[in-house]
matplotlib code that plots the C-alpha trace (Angstrom):
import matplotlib.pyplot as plt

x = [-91.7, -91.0, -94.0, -94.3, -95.0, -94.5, -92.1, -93.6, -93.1, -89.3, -90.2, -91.4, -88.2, -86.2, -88.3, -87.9, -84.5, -83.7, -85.5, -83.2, -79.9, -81.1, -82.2, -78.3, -76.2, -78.2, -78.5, -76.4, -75.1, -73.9, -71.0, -72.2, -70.3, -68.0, -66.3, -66.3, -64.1, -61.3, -61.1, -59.2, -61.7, -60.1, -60.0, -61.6, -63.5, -65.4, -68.2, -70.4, -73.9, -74.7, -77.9, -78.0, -81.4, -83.5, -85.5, -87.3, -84.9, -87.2, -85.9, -82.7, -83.7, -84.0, -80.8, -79.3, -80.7, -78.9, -75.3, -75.9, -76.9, -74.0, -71.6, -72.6, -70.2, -70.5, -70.9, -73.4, -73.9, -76.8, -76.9, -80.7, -83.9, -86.7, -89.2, -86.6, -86.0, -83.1, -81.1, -79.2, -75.5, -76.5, -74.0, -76.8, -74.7, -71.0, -70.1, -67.4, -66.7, -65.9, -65.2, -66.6, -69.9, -69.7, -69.2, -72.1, -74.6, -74.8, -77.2, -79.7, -79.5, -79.6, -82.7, -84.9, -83.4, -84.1, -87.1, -88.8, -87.7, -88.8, -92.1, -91.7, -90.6, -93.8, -96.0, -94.9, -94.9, -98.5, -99.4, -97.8, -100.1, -103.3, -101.4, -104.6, -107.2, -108.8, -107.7, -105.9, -103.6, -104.3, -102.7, -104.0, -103.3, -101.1, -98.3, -95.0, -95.4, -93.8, -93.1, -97.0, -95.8, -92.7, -94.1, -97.1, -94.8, -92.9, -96.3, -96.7, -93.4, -93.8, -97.2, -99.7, -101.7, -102.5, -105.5, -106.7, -103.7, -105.4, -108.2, -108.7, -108.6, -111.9, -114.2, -114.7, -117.6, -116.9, -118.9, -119.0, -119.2, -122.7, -123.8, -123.1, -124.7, -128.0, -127.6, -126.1, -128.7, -128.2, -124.3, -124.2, -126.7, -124.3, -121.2, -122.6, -123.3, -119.7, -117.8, -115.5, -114.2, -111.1, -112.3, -111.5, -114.1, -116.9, -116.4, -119.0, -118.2, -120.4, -120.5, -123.6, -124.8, -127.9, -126.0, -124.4, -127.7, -128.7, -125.7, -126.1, -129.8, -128.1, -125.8, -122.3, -120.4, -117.5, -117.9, -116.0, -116.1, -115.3, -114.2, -116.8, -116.8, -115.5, -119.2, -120.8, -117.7, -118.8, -122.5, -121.2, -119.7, -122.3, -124.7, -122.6, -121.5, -121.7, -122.9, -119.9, -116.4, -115.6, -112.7, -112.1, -110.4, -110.3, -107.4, -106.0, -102.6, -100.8, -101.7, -105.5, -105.2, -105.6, -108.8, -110.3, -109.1, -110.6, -114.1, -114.4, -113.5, -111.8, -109.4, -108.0, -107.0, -103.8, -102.0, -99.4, -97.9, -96.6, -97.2, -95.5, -92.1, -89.0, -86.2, -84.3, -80.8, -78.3, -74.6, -72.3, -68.9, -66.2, -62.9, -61.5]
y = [-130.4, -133.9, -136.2, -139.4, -142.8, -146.2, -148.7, -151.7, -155.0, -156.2, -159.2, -157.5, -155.2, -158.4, -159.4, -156.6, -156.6, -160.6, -159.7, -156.6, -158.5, -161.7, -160.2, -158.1, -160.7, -163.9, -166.5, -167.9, -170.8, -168.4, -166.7, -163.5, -160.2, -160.4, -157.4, -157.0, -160.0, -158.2, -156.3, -158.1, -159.9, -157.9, -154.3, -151.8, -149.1, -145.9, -144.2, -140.6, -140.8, -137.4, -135.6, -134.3, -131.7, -130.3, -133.3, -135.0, -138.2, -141.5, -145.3, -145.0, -148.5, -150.1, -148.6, -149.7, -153.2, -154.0, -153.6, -155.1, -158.1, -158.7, -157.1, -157.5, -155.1, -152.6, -148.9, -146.3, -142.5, -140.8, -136.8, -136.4, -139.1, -140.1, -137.7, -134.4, -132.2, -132.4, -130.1, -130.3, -131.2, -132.2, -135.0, -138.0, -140.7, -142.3, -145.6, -147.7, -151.6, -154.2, -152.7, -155.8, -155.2, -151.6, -152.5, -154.7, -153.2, -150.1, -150.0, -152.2, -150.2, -146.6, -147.8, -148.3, -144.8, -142.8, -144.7, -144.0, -140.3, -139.6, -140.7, -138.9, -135.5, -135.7, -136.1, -133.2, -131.1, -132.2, -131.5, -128.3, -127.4, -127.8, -126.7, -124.7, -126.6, -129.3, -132.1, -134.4, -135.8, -139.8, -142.3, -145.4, -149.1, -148.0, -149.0, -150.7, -154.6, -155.9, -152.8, -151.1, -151.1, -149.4, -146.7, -145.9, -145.5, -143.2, -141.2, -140.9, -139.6, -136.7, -135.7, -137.9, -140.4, -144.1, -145.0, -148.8, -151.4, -153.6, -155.0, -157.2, -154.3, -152.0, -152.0, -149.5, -149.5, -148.5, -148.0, -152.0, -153.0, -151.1, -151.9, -155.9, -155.3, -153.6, -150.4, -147.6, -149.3, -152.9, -152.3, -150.4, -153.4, -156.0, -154.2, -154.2, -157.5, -158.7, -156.5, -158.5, -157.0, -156.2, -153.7, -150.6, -149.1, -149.0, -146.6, -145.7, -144.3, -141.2, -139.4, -137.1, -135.0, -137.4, -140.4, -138.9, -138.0, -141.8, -143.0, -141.1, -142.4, -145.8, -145.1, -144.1, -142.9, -142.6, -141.5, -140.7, -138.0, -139.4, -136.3, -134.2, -130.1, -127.7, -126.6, -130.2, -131.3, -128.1, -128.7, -132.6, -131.7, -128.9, -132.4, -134.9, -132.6, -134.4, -137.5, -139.1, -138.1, -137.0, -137.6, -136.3, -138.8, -138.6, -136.5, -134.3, -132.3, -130.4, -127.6, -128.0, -129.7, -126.1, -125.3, -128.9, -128.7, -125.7, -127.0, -128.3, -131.9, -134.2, -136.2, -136.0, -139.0, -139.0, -142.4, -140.3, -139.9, -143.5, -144.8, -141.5, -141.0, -140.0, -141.2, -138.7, -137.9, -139.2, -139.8, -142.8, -141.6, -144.6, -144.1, -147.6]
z = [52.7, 53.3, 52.3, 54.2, 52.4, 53.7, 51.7, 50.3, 52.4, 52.1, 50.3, 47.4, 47.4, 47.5, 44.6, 42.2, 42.7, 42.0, 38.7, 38.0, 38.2, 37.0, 34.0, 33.8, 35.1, 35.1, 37.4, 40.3, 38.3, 35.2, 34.0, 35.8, 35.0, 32.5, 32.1, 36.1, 36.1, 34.5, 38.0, 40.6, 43.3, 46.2, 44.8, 46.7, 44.7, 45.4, 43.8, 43.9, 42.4, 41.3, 40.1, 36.6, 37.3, 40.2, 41.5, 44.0, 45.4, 45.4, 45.7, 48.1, 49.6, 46.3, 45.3, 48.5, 48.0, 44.6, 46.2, 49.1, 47.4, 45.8, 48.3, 51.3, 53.6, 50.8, 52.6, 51.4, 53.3, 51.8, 51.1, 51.1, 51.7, 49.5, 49.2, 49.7, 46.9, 44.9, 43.4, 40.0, 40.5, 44.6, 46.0, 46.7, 48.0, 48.8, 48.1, 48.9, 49.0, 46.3, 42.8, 40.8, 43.1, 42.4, 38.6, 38.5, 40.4, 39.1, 36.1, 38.3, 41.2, 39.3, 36.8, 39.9, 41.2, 38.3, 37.5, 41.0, 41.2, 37.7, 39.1, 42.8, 40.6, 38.5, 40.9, 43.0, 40.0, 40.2, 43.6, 43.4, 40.6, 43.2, 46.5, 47.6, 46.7, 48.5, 45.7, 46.0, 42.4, 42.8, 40.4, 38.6, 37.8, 34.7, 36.5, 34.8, 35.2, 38.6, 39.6, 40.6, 44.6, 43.8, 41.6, 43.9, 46.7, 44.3, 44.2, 47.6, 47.9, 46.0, 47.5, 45.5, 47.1, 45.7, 44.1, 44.1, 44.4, 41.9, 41.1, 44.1, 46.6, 45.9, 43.3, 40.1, 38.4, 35.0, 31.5, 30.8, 34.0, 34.0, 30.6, 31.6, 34.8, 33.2, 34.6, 37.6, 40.7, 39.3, 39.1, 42.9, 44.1, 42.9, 43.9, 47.7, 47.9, 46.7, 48.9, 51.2, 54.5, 52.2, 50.1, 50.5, 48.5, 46.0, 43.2, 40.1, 37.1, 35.6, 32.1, 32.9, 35.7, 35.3, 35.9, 39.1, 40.2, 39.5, 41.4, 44.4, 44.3, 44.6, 47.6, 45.8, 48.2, 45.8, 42.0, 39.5, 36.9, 33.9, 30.6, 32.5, 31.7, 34.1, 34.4, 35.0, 37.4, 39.7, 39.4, 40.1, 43.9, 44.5, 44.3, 45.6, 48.4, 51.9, 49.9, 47.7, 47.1, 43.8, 41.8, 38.4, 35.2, 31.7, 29.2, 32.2, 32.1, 34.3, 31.9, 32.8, 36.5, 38.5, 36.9, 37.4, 41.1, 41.9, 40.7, 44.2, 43.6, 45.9, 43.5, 40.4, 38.7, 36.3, 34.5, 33.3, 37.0, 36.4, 32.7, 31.1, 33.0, 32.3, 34.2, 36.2, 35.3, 37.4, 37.1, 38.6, 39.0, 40.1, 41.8, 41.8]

ax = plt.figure().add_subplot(projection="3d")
ax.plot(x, y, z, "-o")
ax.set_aspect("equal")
plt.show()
């Protein structure tokens, strides 16, 4: 199964991938690749990108990006699409065109590959875990910098859905914000009254089967349930049910994520899809 995600707008593409070369072979008006110069300018090379493990594929149009910017008639054919599964020692992708290009390009364009399938692959292990269930594995803002689009698309890919983009997109009201506010009603009274058109939601944060109760009194139509007990998150939707969505947070691993799905909750919140990654093993292999 193929799950479908939308790629972030162009522009931002463009604009992680001007950062990833800049930062490997510097600016326009520099030296650029050094050791690609040794290659002749009009050489003609070829290349196999390989997968090292069982995988799900993520970040083909990043990848694709990178050489096209700095070859521009390079030629890539693609073995599988983001989102498919990926299996270990799998033929990804053929490319052919200008051997400097090649050269250069290809730690840029394989970090965002690896990077964004290591995040695809864990998030399908994770919806595979509550296949079943009514939950859905959501991610969070702990996103690496300049890259939070990429990486929740990555998510989406491999069967997770996307929490808030950031913080001007939908509100969550956490432990501070209530404590500053003065409590759960005078944090859901403000929240209501600075909600644009544009947000998507309001969200409250509860420790306690009393403060859910207090939040519902308030209008949440969205809580979250913040280190709760298996016991306390099912007596949490049994009262919230056809009120508020729930979503569960707080310490959760894939080794406890079935038994907090099948509480009854409607999300489950996890960092780690996108803050504890490991890149996916891929190999480059050149015939110039």
């Amino acid at each position: 199964m193929v799950f479908a995600a939308s790629l972030p707008p162009a522009e931002e593409i463009e604009r992680n991938v001007s950062a990833a070369l800049a930062e490997d072979i510097g600016d326009e008006s520099g030296p650029g690749d050094l050791t690609a110069s040794l290659i002749p300018a009009d050489r003609i090379g070829r290349a196999t990108v390989i997968s090292r493990e069982d995988a799900v594929l993520c970040g083909t149009t990043w990848f694709d990006r990178v050489f096209r910017r700095l070859d521009p008639q390079v030629r890539l054919s693609w073995k599988a699409a983001d989102g498919e599964r990926i299996a270990k020692d799998q033929l990804l992708c053929e490319i052919e065109g200008s051997a400097r290009a090649l050269l250069s390009a290809e730690r840029s364009a394989l970090n965002f590959l690896q990077l964004l399938s290591g995040v695809a692959t864990k998030a399908r292990q994770h919806a595979d875990v509550v296949a079943g269930t009514k939950a859905v594995v959501v991610d969070t803002r702990k996103t690496i910098p300049g890259l939070r689009l990429a990486q929740k698309y990555a998510v989406k890919c491999g069967g997770g859905d996307n929490h808030r983009i950031g913080l001007y997109d939908a509100i969550l009201i956490k432990e501070n914000h209530i404590m500053a506010a003065g409590g759960i009603a005078q944090a859901m009274a403000a929240a209501k009254a600075a909600a644009g058109p544009g947000c998507k939601f309001i969200q409250i944060e509860v420790e306690s089967l009393a403060e859910l109760q207090e939040a519902l009194a308030a209008g949440a139509k969205m809580v979250l349930l913040d280190n709760m007990s298996l016991a306390d998150m099912r007596e949490a939707c049994r009262l919230a049910d056809g009120q508020a969505i729930t979503e569960a947070s707080g310490g959760i691993s894939l080794e406890t994520l079935r038994a907090i799905a099948e509480t009854g909750v409607d999300r489950i919140s996890i960092g780690g899809l996108t803050k504890d990654v490991r890149a996916l093993d891929l190999s480059m292999r050149f015939a110039v």
